[in-house]
N, C-alpha and C positions, 0 to 999 in steps of 0.2 A: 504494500500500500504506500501511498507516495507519501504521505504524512507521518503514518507510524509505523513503517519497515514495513508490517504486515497486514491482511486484510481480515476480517474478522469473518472467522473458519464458513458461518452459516454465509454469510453472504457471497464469497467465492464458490462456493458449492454449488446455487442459486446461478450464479452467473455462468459457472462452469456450465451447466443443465441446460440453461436455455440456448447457450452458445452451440452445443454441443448435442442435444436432444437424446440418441443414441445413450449415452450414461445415465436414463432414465433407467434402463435395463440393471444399471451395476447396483448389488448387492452393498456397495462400499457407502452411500449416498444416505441419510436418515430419509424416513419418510415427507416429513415435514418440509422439508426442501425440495423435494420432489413435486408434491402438492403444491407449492408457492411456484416452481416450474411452470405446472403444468398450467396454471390459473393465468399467468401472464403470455404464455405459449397460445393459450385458448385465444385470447385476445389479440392476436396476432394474425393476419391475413395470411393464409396458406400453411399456419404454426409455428409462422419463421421471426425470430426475431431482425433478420434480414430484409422484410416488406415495408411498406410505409405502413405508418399508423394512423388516424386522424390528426389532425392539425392539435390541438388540443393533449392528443396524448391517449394512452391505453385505456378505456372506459375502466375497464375493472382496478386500475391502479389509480386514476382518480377517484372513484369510489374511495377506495382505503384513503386516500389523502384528506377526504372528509373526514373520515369513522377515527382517524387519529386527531384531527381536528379539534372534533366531538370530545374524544378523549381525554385531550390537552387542558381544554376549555372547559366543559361539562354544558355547551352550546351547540345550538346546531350548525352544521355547513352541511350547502349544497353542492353535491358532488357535480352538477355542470357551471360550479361558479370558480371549479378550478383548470387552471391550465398548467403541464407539462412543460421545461425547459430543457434547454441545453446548457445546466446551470441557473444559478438565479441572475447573471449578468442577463443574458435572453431577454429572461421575463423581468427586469426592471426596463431595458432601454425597450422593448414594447409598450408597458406601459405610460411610458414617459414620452412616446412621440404621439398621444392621446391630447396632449398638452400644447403641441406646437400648434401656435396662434397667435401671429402677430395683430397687432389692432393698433392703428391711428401712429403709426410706425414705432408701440414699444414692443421688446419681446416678451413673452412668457418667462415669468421669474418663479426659481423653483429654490427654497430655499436649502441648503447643506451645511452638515457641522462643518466646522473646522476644533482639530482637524477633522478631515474626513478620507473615506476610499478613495483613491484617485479615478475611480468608474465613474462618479457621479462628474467632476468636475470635466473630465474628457468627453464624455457623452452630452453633457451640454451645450460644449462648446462644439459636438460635431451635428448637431440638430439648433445652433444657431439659436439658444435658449440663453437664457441670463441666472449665471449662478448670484446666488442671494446668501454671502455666507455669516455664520452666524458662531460665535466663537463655545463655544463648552467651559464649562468655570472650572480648571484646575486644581482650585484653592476649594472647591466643593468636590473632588474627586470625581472631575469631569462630569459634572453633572449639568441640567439645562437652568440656565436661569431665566425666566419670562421674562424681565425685563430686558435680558440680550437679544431677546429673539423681537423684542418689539422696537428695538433702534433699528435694527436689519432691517427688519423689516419698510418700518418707516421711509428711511434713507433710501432704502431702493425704489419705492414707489415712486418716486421722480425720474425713473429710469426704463423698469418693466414695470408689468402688471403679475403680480403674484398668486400662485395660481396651485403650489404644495409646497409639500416642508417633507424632508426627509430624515427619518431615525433612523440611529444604527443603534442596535438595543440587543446582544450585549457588541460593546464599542470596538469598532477597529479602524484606529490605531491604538486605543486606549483603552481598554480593556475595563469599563465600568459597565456597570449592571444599574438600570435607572431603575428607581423606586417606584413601587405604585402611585407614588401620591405627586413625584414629577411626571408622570405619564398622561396622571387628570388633569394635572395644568395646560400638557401641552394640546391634549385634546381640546379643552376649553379654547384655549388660545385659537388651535386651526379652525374650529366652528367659528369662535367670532369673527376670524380674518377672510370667512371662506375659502380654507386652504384643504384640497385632495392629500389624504399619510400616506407617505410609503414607507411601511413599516419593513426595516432590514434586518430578521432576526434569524440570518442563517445560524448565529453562535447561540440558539436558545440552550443548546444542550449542555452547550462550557459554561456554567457555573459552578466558579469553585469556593468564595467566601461567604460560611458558615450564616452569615448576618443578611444577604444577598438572595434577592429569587426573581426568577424569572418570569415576569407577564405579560399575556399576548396584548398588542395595540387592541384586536379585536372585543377579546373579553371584556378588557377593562371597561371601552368604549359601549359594547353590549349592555354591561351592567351597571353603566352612568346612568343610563336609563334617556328620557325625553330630555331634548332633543339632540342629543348627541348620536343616539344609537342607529339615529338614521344616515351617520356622515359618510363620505364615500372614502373608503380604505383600499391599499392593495398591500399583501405582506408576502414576503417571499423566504423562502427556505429550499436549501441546497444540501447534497450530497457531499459535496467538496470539505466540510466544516465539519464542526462535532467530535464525536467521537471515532467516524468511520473515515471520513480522509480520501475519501474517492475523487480528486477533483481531474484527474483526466478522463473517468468517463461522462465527465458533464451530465448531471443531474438536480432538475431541481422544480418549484411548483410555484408559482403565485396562487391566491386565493383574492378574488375581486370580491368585495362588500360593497354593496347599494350602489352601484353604478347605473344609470340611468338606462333604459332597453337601447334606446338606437346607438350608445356610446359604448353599451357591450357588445351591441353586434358588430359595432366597426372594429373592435380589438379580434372578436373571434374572424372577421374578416382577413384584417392583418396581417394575421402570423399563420393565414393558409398561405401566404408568398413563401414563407420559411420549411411548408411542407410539412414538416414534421420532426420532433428533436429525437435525439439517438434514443435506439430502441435498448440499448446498455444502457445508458442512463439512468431512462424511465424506468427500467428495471431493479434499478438500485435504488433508487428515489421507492419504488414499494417494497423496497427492504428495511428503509426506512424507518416508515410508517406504518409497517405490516412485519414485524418483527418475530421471532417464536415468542409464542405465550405458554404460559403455565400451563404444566401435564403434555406438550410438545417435546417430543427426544432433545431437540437443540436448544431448549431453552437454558438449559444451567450453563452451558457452554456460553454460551449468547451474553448472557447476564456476567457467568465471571469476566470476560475478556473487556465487554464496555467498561463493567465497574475497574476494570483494571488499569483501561485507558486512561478516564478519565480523574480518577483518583492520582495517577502518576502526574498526569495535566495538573490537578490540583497542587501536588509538592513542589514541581516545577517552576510555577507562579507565586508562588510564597517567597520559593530561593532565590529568583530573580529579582525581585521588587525587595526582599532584606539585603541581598548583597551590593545591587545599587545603592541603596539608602547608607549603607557603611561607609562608601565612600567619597572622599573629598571633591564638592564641587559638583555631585550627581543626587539629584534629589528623584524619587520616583512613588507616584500614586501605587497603593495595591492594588495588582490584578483580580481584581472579580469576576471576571468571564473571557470569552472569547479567545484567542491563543497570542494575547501582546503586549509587552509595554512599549511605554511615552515617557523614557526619564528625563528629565528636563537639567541640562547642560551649563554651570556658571562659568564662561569661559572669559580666561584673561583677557584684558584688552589688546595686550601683542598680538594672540592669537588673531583676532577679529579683525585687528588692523593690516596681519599677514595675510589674512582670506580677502579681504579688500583690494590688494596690490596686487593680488592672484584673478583677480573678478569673482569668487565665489561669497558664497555664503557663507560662513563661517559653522555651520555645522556640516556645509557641504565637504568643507577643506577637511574637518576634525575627522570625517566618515574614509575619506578617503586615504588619512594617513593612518589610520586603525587598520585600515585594509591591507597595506603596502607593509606594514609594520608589525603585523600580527594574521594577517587573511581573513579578520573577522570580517565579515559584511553586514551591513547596517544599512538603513536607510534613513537618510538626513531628515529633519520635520519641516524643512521648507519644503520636501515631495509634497507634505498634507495638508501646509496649513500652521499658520502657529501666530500667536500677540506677537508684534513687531516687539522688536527689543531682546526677545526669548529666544531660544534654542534645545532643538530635542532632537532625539532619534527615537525611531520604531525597530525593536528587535522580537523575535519569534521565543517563543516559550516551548518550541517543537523539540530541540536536540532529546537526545538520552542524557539523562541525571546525569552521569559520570563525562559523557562529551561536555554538557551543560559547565557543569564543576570547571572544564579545565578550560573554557569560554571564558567564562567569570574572572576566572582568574588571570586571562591572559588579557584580560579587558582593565582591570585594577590595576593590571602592572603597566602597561600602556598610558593609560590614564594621569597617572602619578606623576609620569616621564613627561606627559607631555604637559601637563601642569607645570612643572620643576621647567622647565625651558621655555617657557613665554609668559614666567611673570615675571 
């Protein structure tokens, strides 16, 4: 698996099956997996995971992407109000050219954390949209403040017309988990500004501090009650993320809430141009969501290996966010979800004034001589986003503990050095 070495036993099984049909026969195979086979198999034209699909995706694996939904939530979804990606990248920049509409010649402004993914900011700018960015409060462990978000807002209204607002929930680059109680603000806030959520909760499943939990933009919005429950949301969730790690076979779902009929049927029009996303994907995307359950052969297996993932995830993020924090000049929020930190950089003024002479940004130069200097790689926080004045990088919580460990440490001693020579 491209995230964590390996792929979790049931799910390659699952994939081996459908890729391969004929090992239906092998004795070697649990039933259970077989069964989930043959379910997705069925749903396949000619039984091949090889044919096209509907536009939208595998009926019966949409199904499940509800009935997990249901689950999640303890709410209903409508299984044709979900669509199938090739990834959740697919199904956001779909739903995001729903939006393009110039008027009176300003563009459609779509507001973005900063930091934020560099998907949203690219895909804006390649659909001629107006990013509307809006900073995350550090000093509240990156959390949202209503009041940031209504300067943004404000000040671009002299610019575009606004038109969403996008969460990453849990955060990436910055690994917070937002609270129930900033999730009812921001909803509040987008109903009064008449702003469409895209909720980005492929990392629902990385939560790893104990104080921290994860809720869907949906439910919560469900259970605000009138009149919020009628506001129009899209959330997406992918394969690529979580516990399972699959992201080259591109897998993932949006889920539309209240969108008006003729503005869903343009989207389900849409993404018939796209034909249809991988039929491996969508396969994995109902492994997902349709995982072994209790009294299933594969289930203990199933359950030790995730709890194993993601509990290693857990340690991981603990050691990274105390080890930064030990040292000089590197300050870092706790990792609460998703797989990253954003430690935020006190760099000498020589340094700054070095990266100046060089034309770079000064956490650009800092990343670069970490790389030359040690082969860490890092990505500087002007990629995402950052207060003018600041400096950070985004590093992975991915390695193995003991790779990790000697990461750490090759990063404190670098760090030190290069402290000592440009104050």
């Amino acid at each position: 698996c491209a995230l964590f070495l390996h792929a979790l036993l049931c799910l390659s099984q699952v994939l081996a099956l459908v890729s391969y049909p004929v090992l239906l026969d092998d004795p070697r195979f649990p039933t259970d997996a077989k069964a989930r086979a043959k379910d997705i198999l069925a749903g396949c034209r000619g039984g091949s995971v090889g044919s096209y699909t509907d536009s939208p995706g595998i009926e019966i694996i949409r199904r499940h992407v509800a009935q997990y939904i249901e689950r999640r939530d303890g709410i209903p979804s409508n299984w044709e109000n979900i669509i199938l990606s090739a990834g959740a990248s697919d199904a956001i920049k779909s739903v995001l050219k729903l939006l393009v509409n110039e008027v009176d010649g300003k563009k459609t402004g779509v507001m973005v954390p900063i930091p934020q993914y560099p998907l949203y900011s690219a895909t804006l700018a390649e659909f001629n949209m107006h990013q509307i960015g809006y900073y995350l409060d550090e000093s509240r462990a990156w959390g949202m403040d209503i009041a940031e978000l209504q300067r943004a807002l404000d000040e671009a209204k002299k610019h575009c017309i606004p038109r969403a607002i996008v969460v990453i929930n849990p955060g990436n680059p910055t690994g917070q988990v937002l609270s129930r109680t900033n999730i009812e603000e921001i909803i509040k806030f987008a109903h009064k500004e008449e702003l469409f959520i895209f909720a980005d909760e492929v990392y629902q499943d990385n939560v790893y501090d104990p104080n921290s939990k994860f809720h869907s933009f949906k439910k919560v919005l469900v259970e605000m009650g009138k009149p919020y429950h009628k506001m129009e949301l899209a959330s997406f969730m992918s394969c690529s993320k979580g516990y399972m790690g699959e992201c080259g076979l591109r897998g993932g779902y949006t889920e539309v809430v209240n969108l008006e009929p003729d503005v869903r049927a343009m989207l389900f029009k849409s993404i018939s141009a796209m034909l249809c996303p991988t039929v491996l994907g969508q396969s994995v995307m109902d492994l997902v969501v349709n995982p072994p359950m209790p009294g299933e052969p594969s289930y203990d297996q199933y359950v030790k290996e995730k709890k194993a993932v993601l509990h290693s995830l857990a340690e991981r993020a603990k050691m990274v966010a105390e080890t930064f924090n030990s040292i000089e000049g590197v300050s870092c929020n706790k990792v609460q979800g998703a797989m990253y930190a954003f430690p935020k950089l006190d760099l000498p003024k020589k340094a700054i004034e070095k990266a100046e002479s060089l034309g770079q940004c000064a956490d650009v130069f800092y990343a670069f001589q970490l790389l030359e200097n040690t082969g860490i790689c890092i990505v500087p926080g002007s990629g995402f986003g950052q207060q003018a004045g600041t400096f950070h990088f985004r590093t992975t919580i991915l390695p193995q503990p003991d790779k990790l460990k000697i990461m750490l440490n090759k990063f404190k001693e670098f760090h030190l050095k290069f402290l000592a020579e440009y104050k």
